[in-house]
VEXZA-912065 format. One line per 10 residues: number of its first residue (from 1); their letters; for each residue z, y, x of N, C-alpha, C. Coordinates in nm, 2 decimals. Atoms other than C-alpha are relative to their C-alpha. Layout:
N
NUM	a	Z/Y/X/Z/Y/X/Z/Y/X; ...
//
This chain:
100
1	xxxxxxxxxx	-0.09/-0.11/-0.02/8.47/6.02/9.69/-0.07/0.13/0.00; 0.04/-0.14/0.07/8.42/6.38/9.56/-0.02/0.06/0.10; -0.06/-0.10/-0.12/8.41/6.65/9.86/0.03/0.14/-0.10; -0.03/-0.14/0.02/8.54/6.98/9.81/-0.13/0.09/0.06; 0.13/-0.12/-0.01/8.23/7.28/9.79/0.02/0.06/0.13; 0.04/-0.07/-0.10/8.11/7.40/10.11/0.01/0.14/-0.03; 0.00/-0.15/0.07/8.20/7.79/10.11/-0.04/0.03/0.14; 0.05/-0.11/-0.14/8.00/8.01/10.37/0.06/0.13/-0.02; -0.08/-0.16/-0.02/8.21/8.30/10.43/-0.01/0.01/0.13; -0.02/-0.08/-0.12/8.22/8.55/10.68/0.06/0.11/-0.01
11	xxxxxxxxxx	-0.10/-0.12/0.03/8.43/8.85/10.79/-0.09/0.07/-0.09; 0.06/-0.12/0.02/8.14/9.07/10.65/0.06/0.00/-0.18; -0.06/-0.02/0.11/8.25/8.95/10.31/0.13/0.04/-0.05; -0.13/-0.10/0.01/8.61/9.10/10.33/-0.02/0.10/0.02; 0.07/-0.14/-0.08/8.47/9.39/10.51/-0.06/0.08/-0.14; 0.09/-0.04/0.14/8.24/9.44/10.21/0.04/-0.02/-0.11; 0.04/0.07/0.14/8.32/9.27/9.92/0.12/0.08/-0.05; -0.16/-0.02/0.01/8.73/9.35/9.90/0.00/0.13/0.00; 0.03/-0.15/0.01/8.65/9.75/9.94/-0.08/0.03/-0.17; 0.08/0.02/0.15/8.35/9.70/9.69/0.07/0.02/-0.10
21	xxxxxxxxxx	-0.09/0.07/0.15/8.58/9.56/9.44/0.11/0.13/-0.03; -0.14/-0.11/0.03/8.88/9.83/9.51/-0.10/0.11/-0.05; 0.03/-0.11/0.05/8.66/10.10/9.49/-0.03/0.05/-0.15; -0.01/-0.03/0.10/8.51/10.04/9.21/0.07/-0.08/-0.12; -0.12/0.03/0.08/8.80/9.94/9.01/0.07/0.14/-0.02; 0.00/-0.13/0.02/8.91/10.28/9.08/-0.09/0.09/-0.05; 0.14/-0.07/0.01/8.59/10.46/8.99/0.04/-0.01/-0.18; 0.00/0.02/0.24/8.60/10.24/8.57/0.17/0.07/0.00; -0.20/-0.07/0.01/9.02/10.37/8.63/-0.02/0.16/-0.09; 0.01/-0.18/0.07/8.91/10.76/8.61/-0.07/0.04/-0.09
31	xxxxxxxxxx	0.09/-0.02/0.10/8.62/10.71/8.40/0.00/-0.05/-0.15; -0.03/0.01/0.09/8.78/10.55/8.12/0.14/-0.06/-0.02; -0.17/-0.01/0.06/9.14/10.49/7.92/0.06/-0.14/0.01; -0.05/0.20/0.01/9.23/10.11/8.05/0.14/0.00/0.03; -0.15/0.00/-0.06/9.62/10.04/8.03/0.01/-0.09/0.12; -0.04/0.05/-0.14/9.76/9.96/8.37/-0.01/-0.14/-0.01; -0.04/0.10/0.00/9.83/9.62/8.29/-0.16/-0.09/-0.02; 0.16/0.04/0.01/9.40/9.54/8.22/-0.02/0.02/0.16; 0.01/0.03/-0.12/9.36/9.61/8.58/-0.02/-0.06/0.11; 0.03/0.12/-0.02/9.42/9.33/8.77/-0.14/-0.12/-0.05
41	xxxxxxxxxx	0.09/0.09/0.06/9.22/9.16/8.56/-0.15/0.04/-0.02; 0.15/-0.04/-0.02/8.91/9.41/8.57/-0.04/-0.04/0.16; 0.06/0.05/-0.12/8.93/9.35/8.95/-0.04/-0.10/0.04; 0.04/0.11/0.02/8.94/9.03/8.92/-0.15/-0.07/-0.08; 0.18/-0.01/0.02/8.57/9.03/8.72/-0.08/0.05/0.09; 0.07/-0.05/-0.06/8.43/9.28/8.91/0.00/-0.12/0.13; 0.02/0.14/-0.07/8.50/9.00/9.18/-0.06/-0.10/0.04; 0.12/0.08/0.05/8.34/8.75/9.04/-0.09/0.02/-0.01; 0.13/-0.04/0.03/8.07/8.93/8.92/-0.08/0.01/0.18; 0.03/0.00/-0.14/8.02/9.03/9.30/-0.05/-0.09/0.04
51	xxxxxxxxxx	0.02/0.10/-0.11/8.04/8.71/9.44/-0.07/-0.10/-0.05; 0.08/0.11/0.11/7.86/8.52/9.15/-0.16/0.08/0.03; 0.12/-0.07/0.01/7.56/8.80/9.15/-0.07/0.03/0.18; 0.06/-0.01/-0.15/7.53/8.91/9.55/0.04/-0.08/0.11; -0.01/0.11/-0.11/7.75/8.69/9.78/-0.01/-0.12/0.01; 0.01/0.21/-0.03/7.72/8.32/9.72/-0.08/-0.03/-0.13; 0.09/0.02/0.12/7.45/8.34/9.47/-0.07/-0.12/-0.05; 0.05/0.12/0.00/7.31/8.01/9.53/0.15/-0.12/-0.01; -0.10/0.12/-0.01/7.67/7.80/9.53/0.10/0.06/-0.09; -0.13/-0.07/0.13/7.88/7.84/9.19/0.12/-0.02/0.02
61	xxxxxxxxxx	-0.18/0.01/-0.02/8.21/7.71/9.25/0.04/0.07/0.14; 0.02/-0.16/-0.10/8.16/7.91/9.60/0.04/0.10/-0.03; 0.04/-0.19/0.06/8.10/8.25/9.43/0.14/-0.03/-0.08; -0.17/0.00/0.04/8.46/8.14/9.19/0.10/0.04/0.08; -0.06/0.01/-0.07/8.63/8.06/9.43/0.06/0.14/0.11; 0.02/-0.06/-0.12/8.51/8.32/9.69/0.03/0.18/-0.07; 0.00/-0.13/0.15/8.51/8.60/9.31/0.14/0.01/0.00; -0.15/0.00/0.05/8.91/8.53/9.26/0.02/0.04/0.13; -0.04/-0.01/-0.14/8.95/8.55/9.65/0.00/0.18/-0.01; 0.04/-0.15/0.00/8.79/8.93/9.64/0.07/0.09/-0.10
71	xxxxxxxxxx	-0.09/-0.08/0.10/8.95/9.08/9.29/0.12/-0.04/0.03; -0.15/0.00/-0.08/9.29/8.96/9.44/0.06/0.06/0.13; -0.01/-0.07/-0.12/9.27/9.08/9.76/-0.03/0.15/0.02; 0.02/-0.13/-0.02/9.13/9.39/9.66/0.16/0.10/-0.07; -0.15/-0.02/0.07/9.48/9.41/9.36/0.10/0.01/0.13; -0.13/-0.02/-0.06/9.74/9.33/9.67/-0.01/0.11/0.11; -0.05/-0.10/-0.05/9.58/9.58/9.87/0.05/0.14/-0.03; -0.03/-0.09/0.09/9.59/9.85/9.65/0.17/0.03/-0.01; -0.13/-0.04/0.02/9.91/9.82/9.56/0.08/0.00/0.14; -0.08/-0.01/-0.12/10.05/9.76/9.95/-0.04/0.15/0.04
81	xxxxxxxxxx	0.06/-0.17/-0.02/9.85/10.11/9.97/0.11/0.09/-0.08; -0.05/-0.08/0.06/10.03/10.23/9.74/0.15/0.00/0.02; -0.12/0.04/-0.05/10.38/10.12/9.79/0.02/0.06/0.13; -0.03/-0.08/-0.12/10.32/10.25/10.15/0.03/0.12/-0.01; 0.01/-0.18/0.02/10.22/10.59/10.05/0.11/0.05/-0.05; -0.13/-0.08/0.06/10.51/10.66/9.84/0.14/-0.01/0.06; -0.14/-0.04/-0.07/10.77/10.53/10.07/-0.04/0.07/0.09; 0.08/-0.14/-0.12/10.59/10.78/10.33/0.07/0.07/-0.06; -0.01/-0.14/0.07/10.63/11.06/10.06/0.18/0.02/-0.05; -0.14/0.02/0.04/11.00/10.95/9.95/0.06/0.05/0.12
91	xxxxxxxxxx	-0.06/-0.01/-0.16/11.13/10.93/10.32/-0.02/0.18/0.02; 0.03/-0.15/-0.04/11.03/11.31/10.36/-0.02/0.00/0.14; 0.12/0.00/-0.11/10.84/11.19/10.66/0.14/0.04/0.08; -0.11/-0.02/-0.10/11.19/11.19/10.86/-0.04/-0.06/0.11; 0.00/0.06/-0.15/11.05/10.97/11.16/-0.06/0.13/0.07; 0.00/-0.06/-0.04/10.86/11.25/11.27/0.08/0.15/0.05; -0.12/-0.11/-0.01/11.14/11.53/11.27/-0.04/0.09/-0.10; 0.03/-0.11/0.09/10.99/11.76/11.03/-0.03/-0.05/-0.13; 0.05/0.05/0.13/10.92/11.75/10.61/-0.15/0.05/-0.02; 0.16/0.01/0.05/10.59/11.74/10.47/0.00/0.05/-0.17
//
């Protein structure tokens, strides 16, 4: 019987890695002409690359596993970021009493 790959994670790797990844995903965004829809799928490398090159450098299906984990999580924050912000700015910030 096969086992399933031992993954060492810790918070530090969300903390770290899942920022990492958003950031610079934004960073190749401003610095060159990639249609929205490539996106996803850069973060999803940068990811991997992350988690294949500095966090689980010694365990490959690890660092996959732990690379898709990171470029995804960095994609649904982003966008819950974003989705927040704009119903913020839509609403004209009515819970407070005044517009913005």
């Amino acid at each position: 019987m096969e086992h399933f790959p031992v993954i060492h994670t810790n918070f530090w790797d969300a903390v770290i890695a899942v920022p990492a990844v958003l950031v610079a995903t934004q960073i190749i965004k401003l610095l060159l002409p990639i249609p929205r829809v490539i996106i996803p799928t850069i973060a999803t490398i940068l990811g991997l690359m992350f988690s294949l090159f500095i966090a689980h450098r010694f365990n490959f299906w690890g660092a996959v596993f732990m690379g898709l984990f990171y470029g995804n999580a960095a994609v649904g924050t982003y966008a819950s970021l974003k989705t927040t912000w704009e119903t913020y700015r839509a609403s004209g910030n009515k819970y407070s009493g005044k517009q913005i």
